[in-house]
C-alpha positions in Angstrom: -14.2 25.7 4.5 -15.8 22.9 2.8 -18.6 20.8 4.5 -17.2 17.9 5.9 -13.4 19.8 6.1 -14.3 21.3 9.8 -16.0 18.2 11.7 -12.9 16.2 10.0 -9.7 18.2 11.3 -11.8 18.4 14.9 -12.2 14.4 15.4 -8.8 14.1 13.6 -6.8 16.1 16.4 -8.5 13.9 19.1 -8.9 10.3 17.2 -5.8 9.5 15.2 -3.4 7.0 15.7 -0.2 7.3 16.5 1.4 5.8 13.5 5.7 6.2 12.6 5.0 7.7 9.4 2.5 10.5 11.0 5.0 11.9 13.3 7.4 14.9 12.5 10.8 13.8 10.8 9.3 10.6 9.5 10.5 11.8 5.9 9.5 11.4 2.2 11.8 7.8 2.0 10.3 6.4 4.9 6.8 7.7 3.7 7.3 6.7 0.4 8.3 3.2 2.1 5.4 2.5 4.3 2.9 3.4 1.3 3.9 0.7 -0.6 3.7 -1.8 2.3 0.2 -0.5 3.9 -1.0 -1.3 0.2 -3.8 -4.1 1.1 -1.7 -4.7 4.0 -2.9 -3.9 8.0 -0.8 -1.7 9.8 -0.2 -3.8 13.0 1.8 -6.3 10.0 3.6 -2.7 8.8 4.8 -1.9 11.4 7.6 -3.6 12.8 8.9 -4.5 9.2 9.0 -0.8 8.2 10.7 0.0 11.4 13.6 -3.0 10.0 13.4 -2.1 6.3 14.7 1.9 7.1 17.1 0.2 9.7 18.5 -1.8 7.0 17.7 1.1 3.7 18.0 4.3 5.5 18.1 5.7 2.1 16.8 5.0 -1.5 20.3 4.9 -2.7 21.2 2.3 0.3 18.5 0.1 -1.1 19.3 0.4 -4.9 22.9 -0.6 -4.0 21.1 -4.2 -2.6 20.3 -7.1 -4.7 16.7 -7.3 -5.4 16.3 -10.6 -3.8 17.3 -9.1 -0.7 14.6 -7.1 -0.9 12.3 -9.9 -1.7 14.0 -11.4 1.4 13.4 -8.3 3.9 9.6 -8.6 2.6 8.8 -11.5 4.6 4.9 -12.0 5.6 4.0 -8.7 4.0 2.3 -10.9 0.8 2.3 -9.3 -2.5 5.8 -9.8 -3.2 5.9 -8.2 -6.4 5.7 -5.0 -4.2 9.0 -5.4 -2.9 10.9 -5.8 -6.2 8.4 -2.4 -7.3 10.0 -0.7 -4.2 13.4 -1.6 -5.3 12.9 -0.2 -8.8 11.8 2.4 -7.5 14.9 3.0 -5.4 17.1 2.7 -8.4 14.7 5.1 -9.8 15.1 7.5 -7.4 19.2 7.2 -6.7 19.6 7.5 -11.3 17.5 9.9 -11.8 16.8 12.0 -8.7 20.4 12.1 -7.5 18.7 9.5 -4.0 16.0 12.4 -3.4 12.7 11.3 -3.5 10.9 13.7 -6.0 8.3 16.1 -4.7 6.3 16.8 -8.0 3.3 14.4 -8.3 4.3 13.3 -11.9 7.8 12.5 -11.3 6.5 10.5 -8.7 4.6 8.7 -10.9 7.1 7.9 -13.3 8.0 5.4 -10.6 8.0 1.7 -10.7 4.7 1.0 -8.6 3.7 4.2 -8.1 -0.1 5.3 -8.9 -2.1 8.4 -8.1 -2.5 7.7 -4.2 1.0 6.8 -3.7 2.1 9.8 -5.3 -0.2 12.1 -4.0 0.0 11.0 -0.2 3.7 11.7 -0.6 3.8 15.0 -1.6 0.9 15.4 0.6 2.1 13.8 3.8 5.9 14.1 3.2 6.2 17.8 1.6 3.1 19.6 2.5 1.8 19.6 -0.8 -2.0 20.2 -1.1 -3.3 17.7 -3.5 -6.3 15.5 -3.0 -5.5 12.0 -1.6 -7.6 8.9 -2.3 -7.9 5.7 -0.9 -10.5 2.9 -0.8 -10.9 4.4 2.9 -11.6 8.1 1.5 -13.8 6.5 -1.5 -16.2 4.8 1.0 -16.3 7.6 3.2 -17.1 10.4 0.3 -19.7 7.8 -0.9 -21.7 7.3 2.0 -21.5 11.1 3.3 -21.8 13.0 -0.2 -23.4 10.7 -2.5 -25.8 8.6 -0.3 -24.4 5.2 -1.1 -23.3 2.2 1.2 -20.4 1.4 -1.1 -18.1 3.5 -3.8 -18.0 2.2 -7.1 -15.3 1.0 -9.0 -11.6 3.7 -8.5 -12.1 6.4 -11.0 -9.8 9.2 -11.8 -12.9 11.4 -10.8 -12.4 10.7 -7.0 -9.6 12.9 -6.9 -12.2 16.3 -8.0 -14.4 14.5 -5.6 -11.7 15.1 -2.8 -10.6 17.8 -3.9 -14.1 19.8 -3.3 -13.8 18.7 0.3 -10.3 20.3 1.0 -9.8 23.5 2.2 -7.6 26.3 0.8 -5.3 26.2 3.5 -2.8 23.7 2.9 -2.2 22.2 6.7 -5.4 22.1 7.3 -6.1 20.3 3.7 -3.1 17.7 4.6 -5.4 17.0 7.6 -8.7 16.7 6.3 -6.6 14.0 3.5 -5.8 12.1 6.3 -8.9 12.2 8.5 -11.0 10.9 5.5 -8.8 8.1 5.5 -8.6 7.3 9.3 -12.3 8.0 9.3 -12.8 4.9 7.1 -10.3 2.7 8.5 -11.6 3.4 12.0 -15.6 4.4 12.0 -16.8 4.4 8.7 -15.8 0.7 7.9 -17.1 -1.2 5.3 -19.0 -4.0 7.2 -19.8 -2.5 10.8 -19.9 1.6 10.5 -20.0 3.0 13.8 -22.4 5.8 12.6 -23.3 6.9 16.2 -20.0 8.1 17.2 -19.1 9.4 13.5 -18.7 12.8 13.1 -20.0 13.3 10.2 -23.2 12.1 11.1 -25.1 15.6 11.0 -23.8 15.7 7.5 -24.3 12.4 5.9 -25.9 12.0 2.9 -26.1 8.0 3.4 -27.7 8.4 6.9 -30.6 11.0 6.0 -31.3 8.8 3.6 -32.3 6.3 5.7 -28.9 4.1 4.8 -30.2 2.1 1.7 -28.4 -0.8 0.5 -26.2 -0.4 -3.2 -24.5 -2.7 -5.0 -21.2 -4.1 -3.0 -18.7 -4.2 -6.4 -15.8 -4.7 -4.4 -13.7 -7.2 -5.9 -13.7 -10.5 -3.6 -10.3 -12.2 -2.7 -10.1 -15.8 -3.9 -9.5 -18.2 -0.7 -5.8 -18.8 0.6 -5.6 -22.2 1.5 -4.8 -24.4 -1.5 -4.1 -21.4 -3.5 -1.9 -20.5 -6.6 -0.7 -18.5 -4.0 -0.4 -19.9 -1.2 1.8 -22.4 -3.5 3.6 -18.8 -4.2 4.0 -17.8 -1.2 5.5 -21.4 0.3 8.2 -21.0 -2.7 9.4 -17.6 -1.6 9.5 -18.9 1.7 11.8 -21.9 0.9 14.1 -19.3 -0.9 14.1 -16.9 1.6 15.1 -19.0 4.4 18.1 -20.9 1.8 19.3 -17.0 0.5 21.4 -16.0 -0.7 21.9 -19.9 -1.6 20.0 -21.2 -4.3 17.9 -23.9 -3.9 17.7 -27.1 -6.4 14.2 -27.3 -8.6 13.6 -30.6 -7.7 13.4 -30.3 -3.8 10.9 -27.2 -4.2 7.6 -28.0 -3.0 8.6 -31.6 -3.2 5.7 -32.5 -1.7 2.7 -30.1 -2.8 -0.5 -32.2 -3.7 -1.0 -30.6 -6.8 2.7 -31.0 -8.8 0.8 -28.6 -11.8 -0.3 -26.2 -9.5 3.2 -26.0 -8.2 4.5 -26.0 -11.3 2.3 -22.9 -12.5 3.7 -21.1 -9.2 7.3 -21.3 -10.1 6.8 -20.4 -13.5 4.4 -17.4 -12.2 7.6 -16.3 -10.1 10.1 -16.9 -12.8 7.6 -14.4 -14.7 7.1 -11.6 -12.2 11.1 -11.6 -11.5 10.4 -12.6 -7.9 12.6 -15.8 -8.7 15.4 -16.8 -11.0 16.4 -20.8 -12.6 19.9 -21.2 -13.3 20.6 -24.6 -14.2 18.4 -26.3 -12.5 18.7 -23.8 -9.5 16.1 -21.1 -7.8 17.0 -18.4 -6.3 15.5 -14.8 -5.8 16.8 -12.2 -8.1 20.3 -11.3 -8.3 21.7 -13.5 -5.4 24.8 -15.3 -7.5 25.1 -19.0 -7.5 27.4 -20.4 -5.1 
């Protein structure tokens, strides 16, 4: 068994969360689901909308048969909107071409609307027992710091996966684990601001620790500020349609009153452009909600 694969399942069976999508039954839709939403979003936020969204979609083919705005809609506070309308291609996707299954090979997966080489992988991982390496920004940090010796991973890069894949065991349970524990080890001890390296299992093994932790360039790419944002201004639009749906909403009384009438303006067209929103003589209203 690899080196960090044993010290990994151990804390694993004793530290991990108790998370829906980690317990027996959760399925490949609802995995495929909460994947899309934990995407730079934290899982206390997931949670309860996940739990509505399969309420509502139990199915892929329950979704596709939904206008997308609904979907938009059923979004909420999630951010990244764009998501949602990816998750509803998706679902089409899946119901056309997959008769509502969603696939188990890795490329099928990825001929998906919005889905890349984690998504896929974590759901034929985590949904099908699959063994296939499994990276996340969680997994990168923690491979950098124990294996390579550095504070921070460098840019994504399609070798991540071979460098995962040299820490999974043979055995395919155990490798599904040792995907997941990489990940929870991130998000939990080996954080990127405050590792807890004293109660981190993989202390006796760290490359990054012997070392004497030294300091390496932090080439994460930095958020821009909310407040007084394109979008925030994004954001506040989706929320006026939201609460109006399936109802469209005249142009004019959109963000009537935003300070900046070209920043606002730049937002709607930005939606108009993503497909988030739709104008209809002098009307906005998120995608595929008729006029009334």
């Amino acid at each position: 068994m690899p080196g960090l694969a044993a010290p990994l399942i151990a804390w694993y069976r004793d530290a991990a969360r108790d998370l829906p999508w980690r317990r027996d039954g959760f399925g490949a839709w609802g995995t495929l689901v909460s994947e899309f939403m934990l995407q730079q979003t934290p899982v206390n936020r997931v949670i309860p909308l996940l739990g509505a969204w399969l309420a509502r979609w139990p199915t892929p083919s329950a979704l596709a048969a939904s206008p997308p705005g609904d979907a938009v809609t059923q979004w909420a506070n999630l951010g990244y909107p764009r998501r949602a309308l990816w998750l509803h291609r998706a679902a089409v996707e899946i119901r056309d071409r997959h008769d509502g299954v969603v696939p188990r090979d890795v490329d099928a997966l990825l001929a998906l609307t919005g889905i890349g080489d984690y998504t896929a992988r974590a759901v034929a991982v985590f949904a099908y027992g699959d063994r296939h390496p499994v990276v996340d920004t969680n997994t990168r940090r923690v491979l950098a710091r124990a294996v390579e010796g550095r504070a921070q991973p460098g840019p994504p890069h399609k070798r991540d996966l071979a460098a995962m894949e040299a820490e999974l065991p043979t055995d395919i349970p155990d490798a599904a684990i040792v995907n997941a524990a990489a990940m929870e080890l991130g998000a939990l001890v080996c954080t990127a601001r405050s590792p807890k390296c004293e109660v981190c299992p993989l202390s006796d093994l760290c490359a990054w620790r012997a070392a004497g932790y030294p300091e390496s360039e932090d080439r994460r790419r930095r958020q821009a500020t909310y407040e007084g944002s394109d979008r925030q201004a994004r954001g506040v639009v989706l929320q006026t349609l939201r609460q109006a749906a399936p109802a469209p909403v005249p142009l004019v009384a959109i963000l009537a009153d935003w300070p900046d009438t070209v920043q606002r303006d730049r937002a709607i067209d930005s939606l108009i452009a993503d497909g988030l929103v739709e104008a209809v003589d002098g009307l906005l209203r998120l995608p595929g909600h008729a006029a009334s």
